[in-house]
VOPA-248455 format. One record per residue: residue in one letter; x, y, z of N, C-alpha, C in turn. Coordinates in steps of 0.05 Angstrom, whole numbers, plus 5000, padded with zeros to 4 digits. Each point is the difference from the previous one (the first is absolute). Layout:
<pts>
AXYZXYZXYZ;...
</pts>
This chain:
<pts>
X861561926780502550044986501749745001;X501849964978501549775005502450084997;X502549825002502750005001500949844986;X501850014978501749844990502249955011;X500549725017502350035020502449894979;X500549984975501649924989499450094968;X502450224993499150154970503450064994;X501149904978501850114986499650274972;X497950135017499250194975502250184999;X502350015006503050284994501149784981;X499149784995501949864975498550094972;X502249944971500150154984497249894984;X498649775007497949984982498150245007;X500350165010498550225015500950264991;X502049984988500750344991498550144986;X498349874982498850204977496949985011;X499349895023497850085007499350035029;X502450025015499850015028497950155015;X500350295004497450165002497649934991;X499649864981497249954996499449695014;X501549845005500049785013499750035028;X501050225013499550135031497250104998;X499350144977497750164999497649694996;X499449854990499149815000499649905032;X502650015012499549735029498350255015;X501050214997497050275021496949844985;X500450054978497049954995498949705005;X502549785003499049805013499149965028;X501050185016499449965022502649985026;X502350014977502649905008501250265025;X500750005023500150095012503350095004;X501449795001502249945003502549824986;X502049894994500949944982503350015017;X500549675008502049935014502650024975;X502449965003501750064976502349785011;X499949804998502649765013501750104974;X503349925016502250094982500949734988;X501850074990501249794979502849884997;X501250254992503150045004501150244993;X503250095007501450234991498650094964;X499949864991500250054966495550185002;X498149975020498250094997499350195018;X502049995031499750155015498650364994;X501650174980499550194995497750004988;X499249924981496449974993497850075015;X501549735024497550055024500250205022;X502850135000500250245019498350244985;X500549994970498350274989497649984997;X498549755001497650105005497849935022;X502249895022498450065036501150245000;X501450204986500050315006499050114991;X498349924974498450174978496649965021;X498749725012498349995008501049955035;X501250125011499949895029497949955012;X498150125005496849875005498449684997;X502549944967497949764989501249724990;X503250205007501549754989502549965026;X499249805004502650005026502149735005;X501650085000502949874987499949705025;X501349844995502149805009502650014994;X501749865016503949904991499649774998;X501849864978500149705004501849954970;X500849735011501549864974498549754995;X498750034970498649795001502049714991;X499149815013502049734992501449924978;X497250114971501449904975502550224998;X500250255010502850194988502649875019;X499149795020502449915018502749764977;X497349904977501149664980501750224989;X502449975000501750064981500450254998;X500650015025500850395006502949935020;X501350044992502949985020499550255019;X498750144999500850285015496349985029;X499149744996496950035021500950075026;X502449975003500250115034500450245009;X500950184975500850184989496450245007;X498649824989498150154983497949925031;X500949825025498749975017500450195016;X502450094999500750275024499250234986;X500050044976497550124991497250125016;X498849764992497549975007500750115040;X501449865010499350205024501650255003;X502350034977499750305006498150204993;X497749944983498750144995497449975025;X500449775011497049985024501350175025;X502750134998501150095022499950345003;X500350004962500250345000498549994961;X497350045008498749984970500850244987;X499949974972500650264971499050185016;X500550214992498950204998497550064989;X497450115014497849974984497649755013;X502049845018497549795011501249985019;X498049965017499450105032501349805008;X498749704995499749765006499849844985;X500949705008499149754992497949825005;X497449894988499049895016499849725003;X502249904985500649725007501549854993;X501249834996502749844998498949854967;X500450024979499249904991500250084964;X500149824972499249755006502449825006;X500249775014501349795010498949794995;X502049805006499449755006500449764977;X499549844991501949744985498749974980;X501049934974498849904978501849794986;X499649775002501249784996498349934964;X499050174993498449964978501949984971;X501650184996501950044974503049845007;X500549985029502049815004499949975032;X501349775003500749955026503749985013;X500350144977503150015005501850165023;X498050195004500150285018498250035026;X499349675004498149955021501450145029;X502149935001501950055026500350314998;X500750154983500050284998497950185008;X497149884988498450135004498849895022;X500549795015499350015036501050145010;X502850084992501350195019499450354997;X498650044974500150265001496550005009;X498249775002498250035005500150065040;X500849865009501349975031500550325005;X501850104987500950195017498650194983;X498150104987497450085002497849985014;X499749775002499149935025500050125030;X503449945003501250245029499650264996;X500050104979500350284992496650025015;X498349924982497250075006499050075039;X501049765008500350015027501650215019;X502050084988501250325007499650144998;X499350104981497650294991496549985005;X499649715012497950095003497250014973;X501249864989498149994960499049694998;X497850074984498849664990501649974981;X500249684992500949984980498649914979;X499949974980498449964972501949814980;X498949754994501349714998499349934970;X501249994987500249824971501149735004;X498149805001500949764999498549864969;X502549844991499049874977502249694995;X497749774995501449795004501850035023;X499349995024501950035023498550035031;X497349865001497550025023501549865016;X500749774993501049735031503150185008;X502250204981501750165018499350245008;X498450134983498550175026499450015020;X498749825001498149855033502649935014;X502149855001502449965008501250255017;X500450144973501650265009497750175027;X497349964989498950205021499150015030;X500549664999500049805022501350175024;X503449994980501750095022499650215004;X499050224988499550315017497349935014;X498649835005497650015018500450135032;X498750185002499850085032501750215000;X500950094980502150274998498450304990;X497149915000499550274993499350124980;X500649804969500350034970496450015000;X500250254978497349944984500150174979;X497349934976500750034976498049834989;X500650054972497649924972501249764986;X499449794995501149824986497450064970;X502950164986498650124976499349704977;X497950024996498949894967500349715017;X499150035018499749685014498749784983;X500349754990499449784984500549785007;X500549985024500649645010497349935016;X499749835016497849785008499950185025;X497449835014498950115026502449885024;X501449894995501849875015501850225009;X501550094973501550235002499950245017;X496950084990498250215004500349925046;X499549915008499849935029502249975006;X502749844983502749965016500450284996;X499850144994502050304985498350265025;X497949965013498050075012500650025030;X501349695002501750015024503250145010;X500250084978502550145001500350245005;X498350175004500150245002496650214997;X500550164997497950204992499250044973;X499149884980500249894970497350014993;X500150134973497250114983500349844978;X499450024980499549844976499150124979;X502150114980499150074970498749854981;X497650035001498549944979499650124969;X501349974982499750104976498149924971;X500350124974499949834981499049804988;X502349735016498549734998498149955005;X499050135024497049865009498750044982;X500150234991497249954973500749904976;X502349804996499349814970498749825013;X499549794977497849824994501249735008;X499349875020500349855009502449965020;X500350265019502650115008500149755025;X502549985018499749775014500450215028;X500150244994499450195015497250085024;X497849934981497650025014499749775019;X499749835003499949825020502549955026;X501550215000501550115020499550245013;X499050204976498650315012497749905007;X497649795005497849905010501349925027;X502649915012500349855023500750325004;X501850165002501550164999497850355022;X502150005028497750235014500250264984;X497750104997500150304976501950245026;X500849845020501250235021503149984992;X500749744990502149974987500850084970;X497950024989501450124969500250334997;X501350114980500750214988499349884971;X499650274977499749984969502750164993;X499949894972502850134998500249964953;X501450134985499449884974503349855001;X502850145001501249935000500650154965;X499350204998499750104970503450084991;X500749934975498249984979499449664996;X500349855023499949714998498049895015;X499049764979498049835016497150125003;X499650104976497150124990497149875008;X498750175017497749845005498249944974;X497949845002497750024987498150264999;X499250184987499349844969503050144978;X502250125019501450064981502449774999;X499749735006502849914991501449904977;X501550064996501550084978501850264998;X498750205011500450285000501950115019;X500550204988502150105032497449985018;X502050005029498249985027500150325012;X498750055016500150345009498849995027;X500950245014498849925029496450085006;X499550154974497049975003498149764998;X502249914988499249605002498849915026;X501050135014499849845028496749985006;X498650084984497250035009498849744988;X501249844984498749804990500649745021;X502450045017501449795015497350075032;X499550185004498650135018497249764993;X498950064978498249934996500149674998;X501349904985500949715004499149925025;X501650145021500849845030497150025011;X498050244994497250085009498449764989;X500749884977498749774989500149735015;X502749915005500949805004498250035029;X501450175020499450005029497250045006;X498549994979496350134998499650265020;X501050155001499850295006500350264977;X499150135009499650304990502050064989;X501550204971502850145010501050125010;X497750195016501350275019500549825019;X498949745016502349855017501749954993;X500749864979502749994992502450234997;X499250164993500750224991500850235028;X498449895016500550125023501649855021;X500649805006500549865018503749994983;X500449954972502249974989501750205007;X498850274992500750255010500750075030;X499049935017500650015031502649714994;X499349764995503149865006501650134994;X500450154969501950114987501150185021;X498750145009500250395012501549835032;X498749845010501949865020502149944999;X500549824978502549834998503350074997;X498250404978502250114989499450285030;X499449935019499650295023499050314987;X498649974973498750224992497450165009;
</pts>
């Protein structure tokens, strides 16, 4: 069985076929299906349907960085996020991880200082409750590594989702804590700079993940992405690493079921 540790399937590209897109990841093999949050404006989405599937779909809190650029109200929307890790909706038990977070210096860097700070005290949050956290970094590896530096030896661990930087990264970020590695998507385009990092890269360290409806593996890219996808990223990594996929597939699954205490 596998796990998609990273699926936005409660967003709207999913409305007119949702059920059959769940019904798909059973027949892939899909076991499970992590749900990282976003912000206030999608929260409800993903509360109604980790209550429609509690078994299959299981929630995270988090503010992701891009809703921090140009939001006067992120601090607002950070006490948020832990009031809900303190006393969840009605309908879900639990949280199972801090997340998504963390910096994207990609569309601007204007909000660099904002989003360290709401990344930080996500950060603390994770460490008080006791939750991994689950990391969106984009254009922003050398302050990541910075920022994670300083929580080293505190306890932090977590998925550095849709990971894409060098083996350098991959080892500084390693030392920081208790840290898995989302593998998605990219690995299987064509001439990805991906594979020759998942070749250095321990298979005890990765998780699969689609990151749907974004970042479509092969052979569907182009297309919306889905978390039954995840079977082609499975298979990729079985390629690259010259092993089987039920190792892959199995070993991803146990990081996953660890990382998130399932």
């Amino acid at each position: 069985m596998l796990i998609d540790t990273h699926s936005h399937i409660y967003e709207p590209e999913f409305d007119a076929d949702r059920e059959q897109a769940i019904e798909r990841c059973h027949e892939a093999g899909v076991e499970l299906i992590m749900l990282p949050a976003i912000d206030s404006e999608s929260y409800e989405r993903m509360f109604a349907l980790a209550r429609r599937y509690p078994d299959f779909a299981l929630p995270m809190m988090g503010l992701h960085p891009t809703s921090v650029n140009e939001n006067p109200h992120w601090r607002a929307d950070l006490e948020l996020v832990e009031h809900y890790l303190q006393q969840p909706p009605e309908g879900i038990s639990h949280f199972w991880g801090v997340g998504e977070i963390g910096l994207d210096l990609y569309w601007s860097s204007d909000y660099r200082e904002q989003q360290i700070e709401a990344f930080k005290a996500q950060v603390e949050m994770s460490i008080k409750y006791n939750l991994p956290i689950v990391v969106h970094t984009r254009n922003a590896w050398e302050e990541m590594c910075q920022v994670m530096e300083e929580f080293a030896g505190r306890g932090v661990r977590g998925i550095f989702h849709a990971f894409s930087d060098g083996v350098e990264s991959y080892e500084r970020l390693k030392r920081c804590g208790d840290f898995l590695f989302g593998i998605g998507g990219v690995v299987t385009f064509k001439k990805s700079k991906l594979v020759p990092v998942v070749e250095q890269m321990d298979l005890s360290d990765i998780v699969i993940e689609t990151d749907c409806p974004y970042l479509t593996p092969a052979p569907h890219r182009g297309e919306r992405n889905e978390s039954s996808y995840v079977k082609y990223i499975c298979a990729k990594i079985a390629e690259i690493k010259g092993v089987d996929y039920q190792s892959v597939e199995a070993q991803t699954t146990a990081n996953a079921k660890r990382i998130f205490n399932i």
